[in-house]
N, C-alpha and C positions, 0 to 999 in steps of 0.2 A: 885164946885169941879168936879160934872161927866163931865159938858159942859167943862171944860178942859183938863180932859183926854182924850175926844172924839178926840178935838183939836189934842193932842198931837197924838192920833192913825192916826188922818185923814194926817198929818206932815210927818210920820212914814212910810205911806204907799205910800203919794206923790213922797218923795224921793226916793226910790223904784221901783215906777213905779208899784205895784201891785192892782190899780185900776182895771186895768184889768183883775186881776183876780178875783176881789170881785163880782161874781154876788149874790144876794140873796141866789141861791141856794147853788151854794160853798159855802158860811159865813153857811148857816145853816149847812151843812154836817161836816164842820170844828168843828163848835157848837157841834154835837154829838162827833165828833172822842175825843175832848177835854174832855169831860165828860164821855168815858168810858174809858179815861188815865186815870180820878180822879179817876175812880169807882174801876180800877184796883188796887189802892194805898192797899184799903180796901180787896178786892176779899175775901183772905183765911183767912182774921182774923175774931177774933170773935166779939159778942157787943162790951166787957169791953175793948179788946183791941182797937178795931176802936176807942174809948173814950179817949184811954191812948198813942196817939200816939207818937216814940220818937222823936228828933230833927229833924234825918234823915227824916222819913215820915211826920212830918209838914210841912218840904221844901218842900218834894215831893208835898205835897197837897197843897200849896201857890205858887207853879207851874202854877200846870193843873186849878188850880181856876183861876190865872192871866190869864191864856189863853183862860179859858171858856167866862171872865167877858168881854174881847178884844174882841172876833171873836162876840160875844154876842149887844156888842156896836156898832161893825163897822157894822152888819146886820141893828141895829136899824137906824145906820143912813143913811144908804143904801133906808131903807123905810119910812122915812122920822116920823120914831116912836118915842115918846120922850119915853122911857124908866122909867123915874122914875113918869108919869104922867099915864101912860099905868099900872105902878105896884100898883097906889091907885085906879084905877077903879078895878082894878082885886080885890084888900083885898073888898073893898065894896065889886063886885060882891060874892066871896066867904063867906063872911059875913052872906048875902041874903042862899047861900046855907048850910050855918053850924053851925047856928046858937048858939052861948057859949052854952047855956041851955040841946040845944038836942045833942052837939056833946062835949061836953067836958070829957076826958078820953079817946073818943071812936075811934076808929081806921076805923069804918064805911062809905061808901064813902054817900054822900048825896042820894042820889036813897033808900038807907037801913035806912036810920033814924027814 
């Protein structure tokens, strides 16, 4: 399913013509701009509200998420990253640093455990 959406991003951007402008660095700067749209969704509400969001700000948030998860994809495969093989080393490695026992509840970054 992702190796086909990649497809369909890589399709999307041929036609277009905006290879050129995907260097790694623009994909990642795109990456933040997208992610402080989503952040923005949230800005001034509170917990329970960011929890309780209505129609209106779920669209908004299923937005900036589609756009973070695209600019996100087209980076990876820009560097030649499989993404979803890059995200089980990463849960192992974090695994390795947070361990259930000594990090559960805890809001603690690993360095404080």
């Amino acid at each position: 399913m992702l190796n086909k959406l990649i497809s369909e991003i890589r399709v999307f951007n041929d036609e277009r013509d905006w290879a050129q402008y995907h260097s790694p660095k623009n994909l990642a700067t795109s990456v933040l701009i997208e992610a402080a749209e989503l952040a923005e969704i949230f800005q001034w509400l509170t917990e329970n509200e960011s929890r309780e969001l209505d129609e209106k700000g779920i669209k908004a948030a299923e937005e900036e998420i589609a756009d973070v998860l695209i600019y996100l994809l087209n980076l990876s495969d820009k560097l030649g990253i499989d993404p979803v093989e890059a995200s089980h080393r990463k849960i192992l490695k974090n695994a390795k640093k947070y361990p259930a026992d000594d990090s559960r509840g805890s809001r603690l970054k690993y360095t404080e455990l």
